[in-house]
C-alpha positions as CSV (number, residue, x, y, z in Angstrom):
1,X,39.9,-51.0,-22.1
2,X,40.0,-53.3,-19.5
3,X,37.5,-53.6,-16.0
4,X,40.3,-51.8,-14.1
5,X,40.9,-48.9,-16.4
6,X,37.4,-47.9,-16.6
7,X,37.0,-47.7,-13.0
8,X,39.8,-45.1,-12.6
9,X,38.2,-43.3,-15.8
10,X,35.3,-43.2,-14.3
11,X,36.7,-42.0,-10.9
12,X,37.7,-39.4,-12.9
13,X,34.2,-37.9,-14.4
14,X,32.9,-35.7,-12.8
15,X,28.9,-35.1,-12.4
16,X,27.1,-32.5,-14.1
17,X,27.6,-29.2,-12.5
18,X,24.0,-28.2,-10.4
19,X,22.1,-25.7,-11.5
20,X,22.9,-22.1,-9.5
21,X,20.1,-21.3,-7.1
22,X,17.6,-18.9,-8.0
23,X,18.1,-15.3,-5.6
24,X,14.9,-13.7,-6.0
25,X,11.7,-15.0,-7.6
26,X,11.4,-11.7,-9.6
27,X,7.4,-13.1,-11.0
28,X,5.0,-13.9,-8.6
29,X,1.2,-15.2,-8.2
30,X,-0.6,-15.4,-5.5
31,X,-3.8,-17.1,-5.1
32,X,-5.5,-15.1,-2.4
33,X,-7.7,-17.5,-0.3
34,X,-9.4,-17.6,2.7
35,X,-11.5,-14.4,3.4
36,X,-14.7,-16.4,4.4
37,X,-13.3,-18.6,7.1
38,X,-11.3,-15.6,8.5
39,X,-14.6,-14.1,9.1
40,X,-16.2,-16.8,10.1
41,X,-13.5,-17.9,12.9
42,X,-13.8,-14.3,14.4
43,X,-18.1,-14.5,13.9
44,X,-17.9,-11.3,11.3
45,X,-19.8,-10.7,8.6
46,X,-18.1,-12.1,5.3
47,X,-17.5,-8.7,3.8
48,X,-15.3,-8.4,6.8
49,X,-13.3,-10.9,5.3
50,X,-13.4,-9.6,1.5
51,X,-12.7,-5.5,2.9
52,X,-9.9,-7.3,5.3
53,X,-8.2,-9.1,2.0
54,X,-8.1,-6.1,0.3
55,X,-6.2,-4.5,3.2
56,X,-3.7,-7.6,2.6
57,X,-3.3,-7.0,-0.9
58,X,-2.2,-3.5,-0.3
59,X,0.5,-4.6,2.4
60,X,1.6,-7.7,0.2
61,X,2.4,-5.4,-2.9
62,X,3.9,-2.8,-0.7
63,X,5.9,-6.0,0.5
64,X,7.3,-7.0,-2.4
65,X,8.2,-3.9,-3.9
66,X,10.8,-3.8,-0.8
67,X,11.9,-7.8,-0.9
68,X,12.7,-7.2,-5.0
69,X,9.7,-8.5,-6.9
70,X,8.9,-7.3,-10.2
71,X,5.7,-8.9,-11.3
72,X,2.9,-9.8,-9.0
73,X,0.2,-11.4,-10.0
74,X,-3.4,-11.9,-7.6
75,X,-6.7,-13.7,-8.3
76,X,-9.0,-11.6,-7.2
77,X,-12.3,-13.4,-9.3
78,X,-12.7,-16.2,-10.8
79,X,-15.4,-17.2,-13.8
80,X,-16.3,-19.9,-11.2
81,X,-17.0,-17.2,-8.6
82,X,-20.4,-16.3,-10.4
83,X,-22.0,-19.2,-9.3
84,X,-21.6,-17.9,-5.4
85,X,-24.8,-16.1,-4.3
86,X,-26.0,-12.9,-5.8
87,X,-25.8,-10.9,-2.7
88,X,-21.8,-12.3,-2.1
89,X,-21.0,-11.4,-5.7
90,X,-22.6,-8.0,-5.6
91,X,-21.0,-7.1,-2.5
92,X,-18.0,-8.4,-4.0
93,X,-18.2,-6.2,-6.8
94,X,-18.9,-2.9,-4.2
95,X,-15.6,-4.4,-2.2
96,X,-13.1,-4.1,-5.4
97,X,-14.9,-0.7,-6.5
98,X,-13.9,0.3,-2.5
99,X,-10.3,-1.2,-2.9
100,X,-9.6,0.9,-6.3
101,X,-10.7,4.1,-4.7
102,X,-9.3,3.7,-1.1
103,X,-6.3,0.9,-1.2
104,X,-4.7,1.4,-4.4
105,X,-3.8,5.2,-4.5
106,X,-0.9,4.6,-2.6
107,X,0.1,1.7,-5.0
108,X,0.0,4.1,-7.6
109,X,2.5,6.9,-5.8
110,X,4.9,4.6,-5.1
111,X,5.5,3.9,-8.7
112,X,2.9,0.5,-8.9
113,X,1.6,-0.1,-12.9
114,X,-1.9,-1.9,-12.4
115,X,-3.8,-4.2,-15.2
116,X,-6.3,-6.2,-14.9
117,X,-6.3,-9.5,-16.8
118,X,-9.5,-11.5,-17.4
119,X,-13.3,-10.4,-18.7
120,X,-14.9,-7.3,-18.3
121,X,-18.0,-7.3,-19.4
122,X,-20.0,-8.7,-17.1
123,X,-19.0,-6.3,-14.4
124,X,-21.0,-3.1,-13.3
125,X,-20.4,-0.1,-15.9
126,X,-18.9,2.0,-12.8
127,X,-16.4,-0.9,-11.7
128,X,-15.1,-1.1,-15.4
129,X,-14.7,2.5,-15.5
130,X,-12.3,3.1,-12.3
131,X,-10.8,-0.3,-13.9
132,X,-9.9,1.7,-16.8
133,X,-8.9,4.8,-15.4
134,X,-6.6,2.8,-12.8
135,X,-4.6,1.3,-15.7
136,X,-4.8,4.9,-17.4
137,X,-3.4,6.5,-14.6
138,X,-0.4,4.1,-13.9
139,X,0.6,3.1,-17.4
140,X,3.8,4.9,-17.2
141,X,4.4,3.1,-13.0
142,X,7.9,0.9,-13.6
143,X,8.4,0.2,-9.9
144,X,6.0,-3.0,-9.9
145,X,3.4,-4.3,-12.4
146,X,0.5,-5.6,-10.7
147,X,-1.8,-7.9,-12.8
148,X,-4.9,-8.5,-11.0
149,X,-7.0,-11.5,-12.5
150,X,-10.8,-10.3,-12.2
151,X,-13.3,-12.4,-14.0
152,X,-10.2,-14.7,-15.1
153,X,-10.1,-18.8,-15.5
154,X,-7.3,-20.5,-17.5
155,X,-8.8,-22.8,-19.2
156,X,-11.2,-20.1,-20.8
157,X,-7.6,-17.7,-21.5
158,X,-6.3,-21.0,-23.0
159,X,-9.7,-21.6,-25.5
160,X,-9.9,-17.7,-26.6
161,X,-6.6,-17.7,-27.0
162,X,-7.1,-20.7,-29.3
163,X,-9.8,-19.2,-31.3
164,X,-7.9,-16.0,-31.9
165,X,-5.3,-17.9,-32.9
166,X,-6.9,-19.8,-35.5
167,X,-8.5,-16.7,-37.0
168,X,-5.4,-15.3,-37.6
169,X,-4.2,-18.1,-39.8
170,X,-0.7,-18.6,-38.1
171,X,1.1,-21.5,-38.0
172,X,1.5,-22.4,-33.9
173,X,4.4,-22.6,-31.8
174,X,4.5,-22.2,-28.0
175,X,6.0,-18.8,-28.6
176,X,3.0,-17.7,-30.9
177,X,0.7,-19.0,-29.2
178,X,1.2,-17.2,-26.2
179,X,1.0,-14.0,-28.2
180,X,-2.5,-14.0,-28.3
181,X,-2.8,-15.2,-24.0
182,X,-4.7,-12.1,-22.2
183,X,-1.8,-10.3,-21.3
184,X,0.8,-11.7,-23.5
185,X,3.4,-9.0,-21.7
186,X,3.2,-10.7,-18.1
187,X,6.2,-12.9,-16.9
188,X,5.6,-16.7,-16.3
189,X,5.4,-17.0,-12.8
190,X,8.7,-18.1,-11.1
191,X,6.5,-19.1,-7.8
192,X,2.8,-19.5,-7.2
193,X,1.6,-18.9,-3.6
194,X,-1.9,-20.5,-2.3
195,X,-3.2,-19.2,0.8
196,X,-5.8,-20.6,3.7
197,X,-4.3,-24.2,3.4
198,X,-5.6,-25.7,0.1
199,X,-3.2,-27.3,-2.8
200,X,-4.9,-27.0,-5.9
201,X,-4.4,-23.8,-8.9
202,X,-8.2,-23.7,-9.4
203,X,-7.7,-22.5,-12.7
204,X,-5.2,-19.6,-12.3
205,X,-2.8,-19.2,-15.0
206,X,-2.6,-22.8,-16.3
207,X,-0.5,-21.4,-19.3
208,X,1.6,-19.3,-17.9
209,X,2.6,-22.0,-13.9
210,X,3.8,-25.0,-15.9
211,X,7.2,-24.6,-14.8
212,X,6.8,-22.1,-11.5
213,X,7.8,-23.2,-7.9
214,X,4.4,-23.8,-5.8
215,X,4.6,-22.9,-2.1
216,X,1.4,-23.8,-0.1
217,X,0.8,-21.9,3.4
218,X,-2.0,-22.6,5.9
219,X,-2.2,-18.5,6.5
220,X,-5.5,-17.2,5.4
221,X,-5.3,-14.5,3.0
222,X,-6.5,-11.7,5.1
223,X,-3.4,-12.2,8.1
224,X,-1.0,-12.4,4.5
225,X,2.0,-10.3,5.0
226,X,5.7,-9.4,4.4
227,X,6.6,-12.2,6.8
228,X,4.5,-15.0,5.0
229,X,5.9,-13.5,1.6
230,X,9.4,-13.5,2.6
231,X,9.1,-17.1,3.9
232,X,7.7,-18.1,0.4
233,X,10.4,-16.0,-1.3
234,X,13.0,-17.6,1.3
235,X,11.8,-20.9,0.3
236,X,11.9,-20.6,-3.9
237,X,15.7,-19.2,-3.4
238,X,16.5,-23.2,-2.2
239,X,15.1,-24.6,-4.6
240,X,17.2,-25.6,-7.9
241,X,15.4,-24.8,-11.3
242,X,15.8,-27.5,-14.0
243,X,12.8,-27.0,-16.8
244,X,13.2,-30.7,-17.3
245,X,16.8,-31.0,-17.5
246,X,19.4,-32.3,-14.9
């Protein structure tokens, strides 16, 4: 084949067709960020923040049970949040006993399944309990599972998961291994949110992100809404979705 033939062949070849763009990210995360410096930009208390996030949470799930989401996952505590001090983290504890009792009823009559993902152990017995009877009372909810990370870091879900692992005996492949992740049922993420401006995962589902979209907004978490979400959800629909191929 001569230098002229191959140009017209190769006029001829067309490019690999591009992937179709994503409609809906129907898995999403959120890393809720941003409670302190609402408070402190208005000169409130911090557990005006916290009690003000938890007031977003409720109006961000409502959200996305209207824009089409199935799976929402928040980080509510982190093993690294421990270290803040004791009177935060206690009053932390009071806040998400306060947000099961008076911001989550709703959730559960419009049809929202709750879990929680993460340790439990170290909480207060009475916090672990309403935990409990929360995911008791909404196991059979199909209109939006909520997965609320409490006491969660990745890297620990990644080294029990290991352990567990091993003392099963198994041979290992991706799909086996994430058998024995926290909550092995939860969709990978098809888009992480962070709030308040920062762009790091801090430790949120390091498994389970490797191939979501990350959106970054500068809104703190406590002035999070439908309009932020749709924006986000506006945003993964123009994006085009390899997983490493072309």
């Amino acid at each position: 084949m001569n230098l002229l033939t191959k140009i017209k062949t190769l006029r001829h070849v067309r490019p690999a067709a591009e992937p179709d763009l994503p409609d809906v990210a129907h898995a999403v995360a959120i890393i809720m960020d941003g409670n302190a410096r609402w408070a402190r930009k208005r000169g409130l208390p911090i557990a005006a923040g916290h009690r003000a996030g938890t007031k977003a949470l409720r109006r961000t799930v409502e959200a996305a049970i209207d824009l089409g989401v199935d799976s929402l996952a928040v980080y509510a505590f982190s093993t690294e949040n421990w270290n803040r001090p004791t009177a935060e983290v206690e009053l932390l504890m009071e806040i998400f006993t306060e947000t099961i009792e008076r911001e989550l009823p709703d959730l559960v009559r419009q049809g929202v399944r709750t879990r929680f993902i993460g340790r439990r152990d170290r909480a207060p017995d009475a916090l672990q309990q309403r935990m409990a009877a929360l995911e008791h009372e909404t196991e059979g909810n199909r209109r939006l599972n909520l997965w609320i990370a409490f006491d969660y870091g990745g890297r620990a879900e990644i080294v029990d998961a290991a352990n567990r692992a091993v003392a099963g005996g198994k041979e290992l492949d991706e799909e086996t291994f994430a058998t024995y992740l926290n909550a092995p049922e939860m969709p990978d993420p098809d888009l992480l949110i962070r709030t308040s401006g920062e762009l790091r995962i801090s430790n949120f589902l390091l498994w389970q992100l490797a191939y979501a979209e990350l959106v970054f907004v500068d809104t703190l978490w406590p002035d999070f809404g439908e309009e932020q979400l749709r924006a986000a959800l506006d945003d993964y629909a123009s994006r085009r979705r390899r997983f490493g191929g072309r």
